[in-house]
C-alpha positions as CSV (number, residue, x, y, z in Angstrom):
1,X,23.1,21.3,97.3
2,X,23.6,22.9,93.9
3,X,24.0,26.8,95.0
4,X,22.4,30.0,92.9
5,X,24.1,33.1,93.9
6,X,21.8,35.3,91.6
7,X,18.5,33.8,93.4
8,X,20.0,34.2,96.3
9,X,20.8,37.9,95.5
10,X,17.1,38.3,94.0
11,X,15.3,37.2,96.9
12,X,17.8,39.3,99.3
13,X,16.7,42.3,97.5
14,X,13.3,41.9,97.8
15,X,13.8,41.0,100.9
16,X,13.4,44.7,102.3
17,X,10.1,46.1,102.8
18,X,11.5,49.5,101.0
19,X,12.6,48.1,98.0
20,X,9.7,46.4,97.3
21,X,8.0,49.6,97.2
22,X,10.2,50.6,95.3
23,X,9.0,48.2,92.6
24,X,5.8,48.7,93.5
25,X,6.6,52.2,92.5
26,X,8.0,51.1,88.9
27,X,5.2,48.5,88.5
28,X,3.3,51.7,87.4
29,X,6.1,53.0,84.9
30,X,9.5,55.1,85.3
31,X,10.6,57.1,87.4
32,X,13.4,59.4,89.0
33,X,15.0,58.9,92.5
34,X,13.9,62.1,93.4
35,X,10.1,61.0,92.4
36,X,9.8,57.5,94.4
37,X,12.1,59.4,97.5
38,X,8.8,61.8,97.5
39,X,5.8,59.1,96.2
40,X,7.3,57.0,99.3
41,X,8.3,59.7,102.2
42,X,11.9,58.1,102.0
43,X,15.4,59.6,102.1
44,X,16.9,60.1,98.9
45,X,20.2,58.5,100.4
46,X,18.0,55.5,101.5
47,X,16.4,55.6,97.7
48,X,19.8,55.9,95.9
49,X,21.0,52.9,97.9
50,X,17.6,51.0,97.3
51,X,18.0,51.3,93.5
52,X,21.7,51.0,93.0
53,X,21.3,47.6,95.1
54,X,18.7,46.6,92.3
55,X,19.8,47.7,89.1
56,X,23.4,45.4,90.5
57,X,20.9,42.8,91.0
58,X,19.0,43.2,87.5
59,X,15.5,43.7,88.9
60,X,15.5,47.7,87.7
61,X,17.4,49.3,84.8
62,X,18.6,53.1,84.7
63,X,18.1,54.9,81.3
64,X,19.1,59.2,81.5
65,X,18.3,59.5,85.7
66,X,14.9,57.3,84.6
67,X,14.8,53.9,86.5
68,X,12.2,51.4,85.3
69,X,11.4,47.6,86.4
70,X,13.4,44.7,84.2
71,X,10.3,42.6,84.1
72,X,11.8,39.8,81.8
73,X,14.3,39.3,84.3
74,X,12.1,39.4,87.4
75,X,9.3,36.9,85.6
76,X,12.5,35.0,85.1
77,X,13.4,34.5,88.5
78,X,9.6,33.8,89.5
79,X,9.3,31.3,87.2
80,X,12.4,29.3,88.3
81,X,11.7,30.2,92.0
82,X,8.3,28.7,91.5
83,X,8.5,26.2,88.5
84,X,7.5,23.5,91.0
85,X,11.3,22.0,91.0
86,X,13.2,22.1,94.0
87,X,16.9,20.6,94.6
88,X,17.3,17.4,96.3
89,X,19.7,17.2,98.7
90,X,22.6,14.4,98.7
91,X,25.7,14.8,101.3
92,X,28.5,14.5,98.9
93,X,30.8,11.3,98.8
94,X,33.6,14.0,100.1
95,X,31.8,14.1,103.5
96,X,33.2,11.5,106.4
97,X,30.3,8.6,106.8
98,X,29.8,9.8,110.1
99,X,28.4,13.1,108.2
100,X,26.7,11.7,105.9
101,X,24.9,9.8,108.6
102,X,23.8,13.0,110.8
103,X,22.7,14.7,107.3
104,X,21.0,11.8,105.9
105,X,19.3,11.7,109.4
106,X,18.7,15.3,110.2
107,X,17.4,16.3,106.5
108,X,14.9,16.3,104.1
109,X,15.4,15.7,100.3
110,X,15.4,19.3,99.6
111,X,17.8,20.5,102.7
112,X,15.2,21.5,104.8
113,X,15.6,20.3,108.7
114,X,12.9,17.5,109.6
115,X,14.3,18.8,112.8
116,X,16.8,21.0,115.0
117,X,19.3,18.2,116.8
118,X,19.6,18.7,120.7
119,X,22.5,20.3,121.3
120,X,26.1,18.1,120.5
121,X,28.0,16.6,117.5
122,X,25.0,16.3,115.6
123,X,23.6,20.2,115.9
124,X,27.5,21.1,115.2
125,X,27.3,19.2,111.7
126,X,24.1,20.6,110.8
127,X,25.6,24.1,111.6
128,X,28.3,23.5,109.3
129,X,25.9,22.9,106.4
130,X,23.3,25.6,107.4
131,X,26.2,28.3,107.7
132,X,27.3,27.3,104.4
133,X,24.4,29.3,102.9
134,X,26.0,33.1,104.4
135,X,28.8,34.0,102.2
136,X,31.7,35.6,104.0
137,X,33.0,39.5,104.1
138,X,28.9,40.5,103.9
139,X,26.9,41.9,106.5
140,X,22.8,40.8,107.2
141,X,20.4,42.3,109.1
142,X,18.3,40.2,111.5
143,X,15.9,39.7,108.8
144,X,17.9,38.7,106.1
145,X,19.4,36.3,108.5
146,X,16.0,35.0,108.8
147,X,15.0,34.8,105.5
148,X,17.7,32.5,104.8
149,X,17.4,30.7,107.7
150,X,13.7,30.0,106.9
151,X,14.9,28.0,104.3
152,X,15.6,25.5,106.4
153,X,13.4,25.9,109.2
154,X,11.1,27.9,111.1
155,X,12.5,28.4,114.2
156,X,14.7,30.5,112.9
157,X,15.4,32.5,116.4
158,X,16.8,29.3,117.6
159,X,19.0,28.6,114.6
160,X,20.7,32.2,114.9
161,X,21.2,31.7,118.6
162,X,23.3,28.2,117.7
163,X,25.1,29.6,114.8
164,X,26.2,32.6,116.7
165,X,26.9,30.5,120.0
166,X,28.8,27.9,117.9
167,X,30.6,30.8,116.6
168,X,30.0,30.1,112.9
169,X,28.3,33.3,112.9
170,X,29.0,37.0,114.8
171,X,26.4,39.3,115.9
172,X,26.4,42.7,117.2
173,X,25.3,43.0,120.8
174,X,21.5,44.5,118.9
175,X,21.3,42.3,116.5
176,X,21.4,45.0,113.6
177,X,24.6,43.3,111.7
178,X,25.5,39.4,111.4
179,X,28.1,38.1,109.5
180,X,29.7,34.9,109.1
181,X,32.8,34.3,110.9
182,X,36.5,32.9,109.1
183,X,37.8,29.7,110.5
């Protein structure tokens, strides 16, 4: 599965209900930190984290304390997120034939599960390749952890569950920070 860190990145950022107001925000033209903090009842720590999280990204730019919305890059994104393309899925030669078999099996052309495999050898390989989309030494919130998770199925609250009781993933005992764990 060819990987694209800056889509990933894109979609994490609007993945927060905030920031999307945020854009919301600079939909209607530029403005300070200090302005959206007060248009949106937010902490201006929670703002300047907000924006400096999307300008890294490239959906916002900062011009003299004046943040506006990089629309070329967002339309950009949209258009190759919804072009009507999606990747096809192939387990790689590399991959034991055992592998190959359970992915083949398990997984649609574009890497989505036809279905979760009871539990055994076959749910552990399917781990493997799910996990593979969580990059290491970065934290997610439950619901970035869905969002990606989505991408390959709905039941997303079972799919955590394996990954963290496979230990491929950690969690904290509330669920406010996952991360992947090093093997």
């Amino acid at each position: 599965m060819n990987e694209n860190p800056e889509m990933l990145s894109f979609v994490k950022a609007l993945a927060s209900a905030d920031r999307l107001r945020i854009v919301g925000v600079l939909v209607r033209g530029k403005a300070t930190q200090s302005d959206i903090a007060e248009q949106l009842h937010l902490p201006i720590k929670d703002v300047f984290n907000h924006l400096a999280f999307l300008v890294e990204v490239g959906v916002i730019n900062e011009t003299d304390g004046y943040y506006d919305l990089d629309e070329k890059t967002v339309e950009s994104y949209a258009r190759l997120q919804f072009e009507g393309k999606r990747p096809t899925f192939e387990a790689g030669a590399e991959k034991p034939e055992d592998v190959r078999k359970v992915m083949k099996n398990y997984l649609n052309e574009d890497g989505t599960l036809k279905q979760i495999p009871s539990q055994g050898n076959k749910l552990l390989i399917i781990l493997n390749f799910i996990v593979e989309a969580f990059a290491y030494d970065t934290n997610y919130t439950e619901k970035e952890v869905n969002t990606i998770l989505r991408r390959f199925h709905v039941d997303t609250a079972a799919l955590r569950r394996y990954l963290v009781d496979n230990r491929l993933m950690a969690r904290e005992s509330d669920g406010s920070r996952y991360w992947r764990v090093k093997k």
